[in-house]
Structure formats: structure tokens, C-alpha cells
C-alpha positions in Angstrom: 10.3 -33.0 36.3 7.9 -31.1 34.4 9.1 -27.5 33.0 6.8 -24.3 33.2 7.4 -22.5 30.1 6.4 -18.4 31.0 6.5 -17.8 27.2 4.5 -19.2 24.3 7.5 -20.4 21.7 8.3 -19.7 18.4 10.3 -20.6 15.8 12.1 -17.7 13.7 13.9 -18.6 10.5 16.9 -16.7 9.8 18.2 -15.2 6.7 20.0 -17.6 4.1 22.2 -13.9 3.5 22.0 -12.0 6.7 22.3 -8.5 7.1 26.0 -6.9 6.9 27.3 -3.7 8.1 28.2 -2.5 4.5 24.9 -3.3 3.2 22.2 -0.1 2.5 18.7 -0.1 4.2 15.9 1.5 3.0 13.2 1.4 5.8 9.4 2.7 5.8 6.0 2.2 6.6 4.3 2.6 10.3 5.7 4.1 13.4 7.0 0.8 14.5 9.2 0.9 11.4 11.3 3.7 13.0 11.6 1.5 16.4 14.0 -0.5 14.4 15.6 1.9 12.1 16.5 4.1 14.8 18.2 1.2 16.7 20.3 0.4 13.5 20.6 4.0 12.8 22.2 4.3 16.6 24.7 1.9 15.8 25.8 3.2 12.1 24.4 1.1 9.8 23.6 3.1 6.2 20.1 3.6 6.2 17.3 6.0 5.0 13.7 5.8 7.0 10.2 7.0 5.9 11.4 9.4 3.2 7.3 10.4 3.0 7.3 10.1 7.0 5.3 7.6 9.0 2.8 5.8 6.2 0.4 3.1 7.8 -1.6 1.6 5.2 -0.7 -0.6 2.2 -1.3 2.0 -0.5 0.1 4.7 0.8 3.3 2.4 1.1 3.4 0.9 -2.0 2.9 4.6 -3.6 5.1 6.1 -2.2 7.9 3.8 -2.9 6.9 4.0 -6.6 7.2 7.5 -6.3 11.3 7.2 -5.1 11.5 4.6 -8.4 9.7 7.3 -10.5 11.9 10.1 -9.0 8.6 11.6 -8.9 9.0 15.6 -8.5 5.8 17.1 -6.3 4.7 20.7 -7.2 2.2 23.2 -6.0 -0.6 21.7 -6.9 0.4 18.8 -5.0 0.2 21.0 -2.0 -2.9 22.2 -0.3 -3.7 24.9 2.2 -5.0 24.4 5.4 -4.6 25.5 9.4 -2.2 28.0 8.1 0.2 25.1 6.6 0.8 24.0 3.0 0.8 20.0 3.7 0.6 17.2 1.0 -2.0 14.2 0.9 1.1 11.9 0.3 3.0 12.9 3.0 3.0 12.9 6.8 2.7 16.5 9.1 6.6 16.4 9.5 6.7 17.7 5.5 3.9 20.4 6.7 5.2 24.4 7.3 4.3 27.8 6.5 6.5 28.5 3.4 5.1 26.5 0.6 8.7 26.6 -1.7 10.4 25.4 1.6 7.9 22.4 1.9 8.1 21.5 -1.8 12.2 21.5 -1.8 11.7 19.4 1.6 9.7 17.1 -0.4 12.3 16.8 -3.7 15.3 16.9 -1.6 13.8 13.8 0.3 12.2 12.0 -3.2 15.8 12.5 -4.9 17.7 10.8 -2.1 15.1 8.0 -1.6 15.3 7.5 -5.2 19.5 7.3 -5.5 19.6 5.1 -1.9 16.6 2.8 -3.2 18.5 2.3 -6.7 22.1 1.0 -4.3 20.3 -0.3 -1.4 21.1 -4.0 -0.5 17.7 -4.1 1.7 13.8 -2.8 2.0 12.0 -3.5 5.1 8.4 -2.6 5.1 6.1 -2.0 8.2 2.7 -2.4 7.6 0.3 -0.8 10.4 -3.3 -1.0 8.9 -5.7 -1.9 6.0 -7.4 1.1 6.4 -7.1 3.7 4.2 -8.1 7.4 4.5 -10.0 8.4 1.0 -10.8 12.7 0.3 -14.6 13.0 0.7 -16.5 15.1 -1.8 -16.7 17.8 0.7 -12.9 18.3 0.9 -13.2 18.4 -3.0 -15.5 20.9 -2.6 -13.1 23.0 0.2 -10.6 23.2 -3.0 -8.3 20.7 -1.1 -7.5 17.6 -3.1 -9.9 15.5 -5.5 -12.6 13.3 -4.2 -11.7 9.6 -3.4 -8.2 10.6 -3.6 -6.3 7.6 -0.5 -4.5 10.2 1.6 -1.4 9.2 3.9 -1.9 11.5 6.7 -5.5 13.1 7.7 -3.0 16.4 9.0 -6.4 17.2 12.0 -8.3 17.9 9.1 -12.1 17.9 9.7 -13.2 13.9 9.8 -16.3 15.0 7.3 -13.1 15.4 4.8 -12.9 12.0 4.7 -14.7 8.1 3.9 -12.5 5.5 5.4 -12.2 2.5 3.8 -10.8 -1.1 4.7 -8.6 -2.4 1.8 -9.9 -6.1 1.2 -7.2 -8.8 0.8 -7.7 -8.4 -3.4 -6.9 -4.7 -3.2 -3.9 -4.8 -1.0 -2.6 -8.0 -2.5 -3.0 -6.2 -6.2 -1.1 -2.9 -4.6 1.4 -4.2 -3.1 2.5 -7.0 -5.7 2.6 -4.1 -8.8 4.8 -2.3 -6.2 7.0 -5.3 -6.1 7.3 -6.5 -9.7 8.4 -2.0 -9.8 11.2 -2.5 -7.1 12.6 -5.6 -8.1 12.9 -4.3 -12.0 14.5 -1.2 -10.8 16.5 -2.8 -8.5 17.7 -6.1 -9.1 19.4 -7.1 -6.2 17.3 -5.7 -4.1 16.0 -8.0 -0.7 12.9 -7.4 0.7 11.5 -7.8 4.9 7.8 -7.5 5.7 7.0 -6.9 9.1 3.5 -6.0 10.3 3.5 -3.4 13.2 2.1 -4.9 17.0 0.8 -0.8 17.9 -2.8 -1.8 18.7 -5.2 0.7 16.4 -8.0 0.7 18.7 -9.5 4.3 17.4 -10.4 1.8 14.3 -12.4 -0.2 17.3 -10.8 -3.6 18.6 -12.4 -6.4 16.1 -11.9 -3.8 13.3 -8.0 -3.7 14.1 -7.9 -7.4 13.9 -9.5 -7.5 11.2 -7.4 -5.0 9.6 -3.7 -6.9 10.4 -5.1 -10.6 9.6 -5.6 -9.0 5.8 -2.0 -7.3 6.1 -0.9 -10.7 7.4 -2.6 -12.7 5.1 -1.1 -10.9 2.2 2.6 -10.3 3.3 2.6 -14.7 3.9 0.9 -14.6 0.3 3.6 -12.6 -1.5 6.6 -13.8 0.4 5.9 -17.1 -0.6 5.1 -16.0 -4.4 8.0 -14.4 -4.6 12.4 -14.9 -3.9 13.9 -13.1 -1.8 10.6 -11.9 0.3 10.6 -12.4 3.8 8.7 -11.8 7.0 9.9 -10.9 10.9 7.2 -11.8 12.8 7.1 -8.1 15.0 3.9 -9.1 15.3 3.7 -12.1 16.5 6.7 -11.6 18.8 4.6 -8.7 21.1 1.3 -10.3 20.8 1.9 -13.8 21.2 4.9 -14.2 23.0 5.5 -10.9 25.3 1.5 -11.2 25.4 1.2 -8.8 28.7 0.1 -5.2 29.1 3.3 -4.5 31.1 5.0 -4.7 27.8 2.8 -1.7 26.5 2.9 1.9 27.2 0.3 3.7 29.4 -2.1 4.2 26.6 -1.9 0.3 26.1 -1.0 0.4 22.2 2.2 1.6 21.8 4.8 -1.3 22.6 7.4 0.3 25.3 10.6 0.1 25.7 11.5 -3.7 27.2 8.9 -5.0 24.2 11.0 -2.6 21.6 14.3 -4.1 22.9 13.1 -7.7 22.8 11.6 -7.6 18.9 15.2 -6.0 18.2 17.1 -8.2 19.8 15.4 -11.1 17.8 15.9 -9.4 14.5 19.7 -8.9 15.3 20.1 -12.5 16.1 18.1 -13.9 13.5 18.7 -11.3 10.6 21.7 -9.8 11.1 25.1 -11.5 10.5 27.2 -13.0 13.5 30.4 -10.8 12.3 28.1 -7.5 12.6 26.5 -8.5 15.4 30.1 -8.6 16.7 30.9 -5.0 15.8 27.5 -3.7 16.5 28.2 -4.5 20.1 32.0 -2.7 19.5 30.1 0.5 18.4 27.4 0.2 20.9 30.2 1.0 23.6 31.3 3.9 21.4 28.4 5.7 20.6 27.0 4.6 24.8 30.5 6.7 25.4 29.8 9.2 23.2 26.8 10.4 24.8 28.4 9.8 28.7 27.9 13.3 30.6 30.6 13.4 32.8 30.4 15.2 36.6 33.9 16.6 36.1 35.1 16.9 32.7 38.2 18.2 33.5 39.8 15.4 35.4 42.7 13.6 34.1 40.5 10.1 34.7 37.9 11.5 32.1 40.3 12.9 29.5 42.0 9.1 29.8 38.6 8.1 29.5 38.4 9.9 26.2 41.6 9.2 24.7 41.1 5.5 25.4 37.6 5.8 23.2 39.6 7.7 20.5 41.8 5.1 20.0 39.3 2.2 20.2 37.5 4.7 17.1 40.5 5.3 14.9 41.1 1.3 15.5 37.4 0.2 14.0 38.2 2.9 11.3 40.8 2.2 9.9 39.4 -1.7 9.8 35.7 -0.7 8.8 36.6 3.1 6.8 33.2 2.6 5.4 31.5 2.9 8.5 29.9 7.0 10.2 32.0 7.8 13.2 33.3 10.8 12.3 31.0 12.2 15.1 32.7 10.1 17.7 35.8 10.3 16.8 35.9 14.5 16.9 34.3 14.3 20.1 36.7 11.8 21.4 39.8 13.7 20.1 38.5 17.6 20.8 38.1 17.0 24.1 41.6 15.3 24.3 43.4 17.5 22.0 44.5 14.1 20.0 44.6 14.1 16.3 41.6 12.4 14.3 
């Protein structure tokens, strides 16, 4: 009998050294990169996301993690002025506020952690979104806001005057991204390394220019990972485009993957990069932290406090065989509300 097949197949490799739960991961890049780090966030692995914020392009990537090797400290004339905000080129809005000492600490707190996390971290996953890159115009020079031709990270709703864009050609994000590499792998030896390239759709770029733009990123994230060990790629990509490959896996604005596409590329990158054993325990501390946030009708009942007491227990129990693992939160909600002692 012949067999429909609903999806187009593909084959993902996994990891000769998957993932573990004690391992540190450093994640950055595009807002698809904090799709996944929340999810492994959620269920306490050790990781630090987008110390610079949400980063798109190639070189704003590759700089800024040079920047956490560097232990590069910003000052004020890294900052700028504008809409009543001191914000930096390098850096996306989140960094932005009205107090310019408060958004330079901001800035050195975050470059000082990245820096310590990226020098122990067992894992780097990049997410590239685009090959276009932002540059300052000479009329933002001549506003007194940065230097002309200076690639920016975030545009901050400046005026689109302030700005040339320019798409990166395959030389230019190949050269980029492979000094950044030779940088990481120097400064941190053991260091493993996960491209992805982000499925959000940039259509304000135009659609042929935002295919154009991820077959470069594509083109030169399969070059490096084969030029160099312990590269790899997760085809996020490929897995919402070619396999989901239907609208009703996008948002309303038709860009953003939603939710059941989200849950499906994650699913994939636990089973293929993620080790069986914490696969196992992720599910454990999925129930915990599921429990955790459980709002309860009536809190006062004897079947919700044995509720809580049963969830303490099962906390203290993954503890005291994992004690390197975050549930400290858990566990004092579990207990407080019991009266048990953590």
C-alpha cells in the first residue's frame, strides 16, 4: 500500500557529545536564539543569553563576542544621545535609559559576566538572522552620534537617513566570523560551537532580498563547520521552512514562527542534541517548575498543601542527586507554603 507522507523528511545528525545538564551555555544572536534559551533556561540549565541583547547580523555577532573575550569596558563616548535616551550602537534598546552611568554599569556588569561564563562555558550556540548590516551614514556623523560607516547592532527608531544598509557578501561574513572563531577557540579551548540560522522571515528587507540574505548565512555557517572541529549546525531553518512549511505554523504577522513551530524545532534539538540522561531529568524538572507556577482555586485546602509537600519532596530528592542544579526557587515555594524545612 502506498504511504502519504504529510511532511517533507529530514535527516538530523546528532551530537558525538550531547548536551549535559552540568554543562554551561552561552547563547546569542537573533530573536529566535531566545526561543531556545528560554526553553532551556525554564528547565535550569546554566546559561547566559544575548549579553548585547537581540543581534541579527553576522558582524554584529562576531563583535560582540570578541568584546566578552576582550572584557572590553564601554565608556561615555561609547554612548550617544538621542529620543531622550543614552543608547549604544553595539547594543540592543533593552541597554537604552535615561541615566547614562546606570546604562554604562548595565553594559560592564553584563560584558564582565559574559566574559567569566564564556571563559567556563562548555557550549556557544549562535543564531544568525540576516546578512544585512546597518552602517552610520554621514549625516548621523554629522548629528554628533557615532562615526560614519560605523555597522551598528540596533537602529534604536533613529531617523532611516542615519543609516546606508548594506548586504554582507559571503567573503565578508565568512572573514568575520572565522577571525571570531580562531578568538573563541584560543580563549576557550574546550569550547563547542552550534550554528543555527533563524526561520523569522525579514520581509521589511523585501522577500528575494531575505533569501538572499539567509542562503549567504547558510552558505557560510556549512563552510566553517566543515573547516573547522567541533562546529556544528541545527537546521532551525530548515526544520520551519521545509518541513513545518505552512503559514498556520506562523504568527499573525506571518514571520514570527508561533508557538506549535517553536515547540517542534525544540523538541528536535532536545532529542538530537541533548543527552538521553538529561533529557530524562529535563522532563523531571519540567513537572516541577509546570507545579511551581500552578495557581490554585483554593490554596488553603489540605489537598493543595499535600499537593505542595509532595513537590517539596520530589525537589529536595533531584537536589540532593543533582546539587548543582537552580531550584532553590521551587523548593522555597514548595516548602513556605507547607511550612516544611528546605
Amino acid at each position: 500500500m502506498l504511504i502519504v507522507e504529510f511532511q517533507l523528511p529530514i535527516q538530523l545528525t546528532s551530537l558525538p557529545d550531547a548536551i549535559r545538564y552540568p554543562d554551561k551555555l552561552m547563547l546569542t544572536g537573533s530573536c529566535f536564539t531566545e526561543h531556545i534559551g528560554d526553553k532551556l533556561g525554564d528547565i535550569k540549565f546554566d546559561i547566559v543569553q544575548n549579553p548585547h541583547g537581540i543581534l541579527f547580523d553576522p558582524w554584529s555577532v562576531a563583535q560582540s563576542l570578541v568584546s566578552y573575550i576582550q572584557c572590553k569596558e564601554y565608556k561615555e563616548e561609547d554612548l550617544f544621545y538621542y529620543n531622550e535616551l543614552w543608547q549604544s550602537w553595539s547594543h540592543h534598546s533593552r541597554f537604552s535609559g535615561m541615566d547614562k552611568g546606570e546604562v554604562l554599569r548595565n553594559i560592564n556588569e553584563s560584558q564582565k559576566k559574559a566574559h567569566q561564563f564564556l571563559k567556563e562555558a562548555r557550549w556557544l550556540i549562535i543564531t544568525l538572522g540576516s546578512s544585512f548590516s546597518y552602517r552610520l551614514s554621514d549625516l548621523a556623523a554629522e548629528a554628533g552620534v557615532g562615526k560614519s560607516g560605523f555597522p551598528v547592532a540596533n537602529c534604536h527608531r533613529a531617523p532611516a537617513n542615519w543609516f546606508k544598509k548594506h548586504l554582507m557578501t559571503i567573503e565578508e561574513t565568512n572573514s568575520v566570523l572565522d577571525n571570531c572563531l580562531h578568538q573563541l577557540f584560543q580563549f576557550n579551548p574546550k569550547l563547542e560551537i552550534i550554528f543555527t540560522i533563524s526561520p523569522v522571515r525579514h520581509v521589511r528587507d523585501g522577500v528575494i532580498e531575505n533569501n538572499r540574505s539567509k542562503a549567504r548565512l547558510i552558505e557560510v555557517v556549512h563552510h566553517l563547520v566543515n573547516k573547522f572541529g567541533k562546529l556544528y549546525y541545527f537546521p532551525a531553518y530548515e526544520l520551519v521552512i521545509d518541513v513545518l512549511r505552512d503559514y498556520r505554523f506562523y504568527d499573525v504577522d506571518m514571520v514570527h514562527p508561533n508557538f506549535p513551530a517553536t515547540r517542534f524545532v525544540m523538541e528536535k534539538f532536545m532529542q538530537h542534541y541533548v543527552s538521553p540522561e538529561a533529557n530524562q531529568l529535563a522532563e523531571e524538572i519540567q513537572q516541577l517548575v509546570t507545579a511551581r507556577k500552578h495557581k490554585p482555586f483554593q490554596a488553603a485546602t489540605e489537598a493543595h498543601k499535600k499537593f505542595l509537600g509532595v513537590h517539596a519532596e520530589k525537589t529536595k530528592a533531584i537536589l540532593q542527586k543533582y546539587p548543582f542544579l537552580n531550584l532553590q526557587e521551587e523548593l522555597a515555594y514548595f516548602s513556605a507554603k507547607t511550612g516544611a524545612n528546605s
